[in-house]
N, C-alpha and C positions, 0 to 999 in steps of 0.2 A: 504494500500500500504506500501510495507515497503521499508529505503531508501535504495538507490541503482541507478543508469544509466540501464532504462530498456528498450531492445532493443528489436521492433516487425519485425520478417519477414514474409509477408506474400503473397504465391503467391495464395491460394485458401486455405480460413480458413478451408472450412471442411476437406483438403486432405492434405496440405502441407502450415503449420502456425509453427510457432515457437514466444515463448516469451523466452528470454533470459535476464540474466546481476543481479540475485538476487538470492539468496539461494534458493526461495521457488520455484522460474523459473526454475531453474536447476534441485532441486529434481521432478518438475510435467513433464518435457521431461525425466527424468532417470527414474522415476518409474512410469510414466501412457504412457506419447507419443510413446516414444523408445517400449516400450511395445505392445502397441495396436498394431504399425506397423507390427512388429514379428508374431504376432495373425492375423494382416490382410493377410500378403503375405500367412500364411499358409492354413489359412479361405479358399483365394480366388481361392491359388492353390489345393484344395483338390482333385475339382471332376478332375483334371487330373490328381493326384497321386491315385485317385479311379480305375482307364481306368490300371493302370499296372497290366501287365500281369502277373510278379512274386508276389505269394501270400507272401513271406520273406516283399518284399518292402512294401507291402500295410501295413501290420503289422506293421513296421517300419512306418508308415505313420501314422498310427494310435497315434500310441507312442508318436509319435514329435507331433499331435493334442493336443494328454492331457497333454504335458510339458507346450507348449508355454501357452496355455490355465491356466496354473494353476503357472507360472510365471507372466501371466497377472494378473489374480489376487491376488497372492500374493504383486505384484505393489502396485493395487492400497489400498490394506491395507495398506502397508508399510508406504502408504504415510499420507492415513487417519490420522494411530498412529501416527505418529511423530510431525502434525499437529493440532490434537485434543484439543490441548489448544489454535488454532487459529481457532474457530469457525464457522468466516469470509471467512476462507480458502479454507477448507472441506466440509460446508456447502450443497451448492447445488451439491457434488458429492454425497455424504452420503446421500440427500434428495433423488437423481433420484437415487441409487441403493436400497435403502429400497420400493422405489415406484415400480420400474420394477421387481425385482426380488423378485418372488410371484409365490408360498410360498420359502421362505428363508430353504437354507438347515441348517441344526442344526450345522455343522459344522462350517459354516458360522454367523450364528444368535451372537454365542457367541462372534465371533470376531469384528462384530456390538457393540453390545450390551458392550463391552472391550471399545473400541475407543469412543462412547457416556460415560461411565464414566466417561472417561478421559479428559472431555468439562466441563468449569466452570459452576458452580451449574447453574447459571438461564439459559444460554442456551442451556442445557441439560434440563432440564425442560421443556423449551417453546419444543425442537425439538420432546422430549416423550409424550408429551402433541398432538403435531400432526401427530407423527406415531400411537397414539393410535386412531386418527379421522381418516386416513386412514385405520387402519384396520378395524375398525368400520360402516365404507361408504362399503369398501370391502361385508362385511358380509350382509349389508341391502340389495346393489345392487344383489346378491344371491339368497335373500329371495324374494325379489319383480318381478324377473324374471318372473318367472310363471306366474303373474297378469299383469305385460308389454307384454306379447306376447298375450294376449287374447286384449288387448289393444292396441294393433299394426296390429293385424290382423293375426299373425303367429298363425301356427298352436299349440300348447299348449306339452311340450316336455314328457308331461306321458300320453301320449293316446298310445295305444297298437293299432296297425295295425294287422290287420290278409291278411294273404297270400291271392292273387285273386287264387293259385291253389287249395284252399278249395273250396267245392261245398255245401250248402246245399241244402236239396228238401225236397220243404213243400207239403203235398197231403192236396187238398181239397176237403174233403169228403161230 
């Protein structure tokens, strides 16, 4: 906690919460809350900017999808970096974005990979130490698919089905 008068308002945490009255308060509503919201009104309004009838607007529609979307997450970098020496801070946003977003685009990876540098040595260690057990879990649960659905009772995902409109006819001579 760092010091400061830190003021909660909250009328429904998942929808409309605010933490205010400290530096880190202020930059997490300027670069992830304020954000997200921007991303959700346009999210939610889409399929009715889908429904217009001028192809110009949908376009335009389009557009403002991949701004807010890529002001969203330049947010929540922004915030990662500037943080990154507060490990405590970042921590579990940095934990749930390396765990959800799978596979990481390359574009992105580096600027993961920038902001854990820039975390003091041991817990940058302890955090590389458990994205590499999650990739790792990743990779097994992959391999062992195949043998859990023979073991589940699914049907097994490399059998080859042939069409019922094939016919053969066997003579028995």
């Amino acid at each position: 906690m760092e010091p400061g008068n830190i003021y909660i308002r909250m009328v429904d945490w998942d929808t409309d919460a605010n933490v205010s009255g400290t530096s880190i308060n202020e930059d997490y509503n300027t670069y992830i809350l304020e954000r997200e919201v921007q991303w959700g009104a346009v999210y939610w309004n889409r399929d009715r900017r889908k429904m217009a009838e001028d192809s110009t607007k949908t376009e335009n529609s389009k557009l403002l999808d991949i701004s807010v979307t890529e002001q969203r997450s330049e947010g929540r970098f922004t915030f990662l970096r500037k943080y990154a020496k507060y490990p405590n801070v970042i921590r579990v946003m940095l934990a749930r974005d390396l765990r959800t977003k799978y596979p990481i685009r390359e574009s992105e990876l580096s600027q993961y990979l920038c902001i854990i540098d820039s975390m003091p040595q041991a817990d940058r260690d302890v955090f590389l130490s458990w994205w590499d057990y999650i990739i790792k879990e990743r990779e097994f649960k992959k391999k062992t698919r195949i043998i859990l659905d023979s073991l589940l009772g699914d049907p097994p995902r490399f059998i080859e089905t042939i069409p019922s409109s094939s016919s053969l006819t066997i003579k028995n001579e």
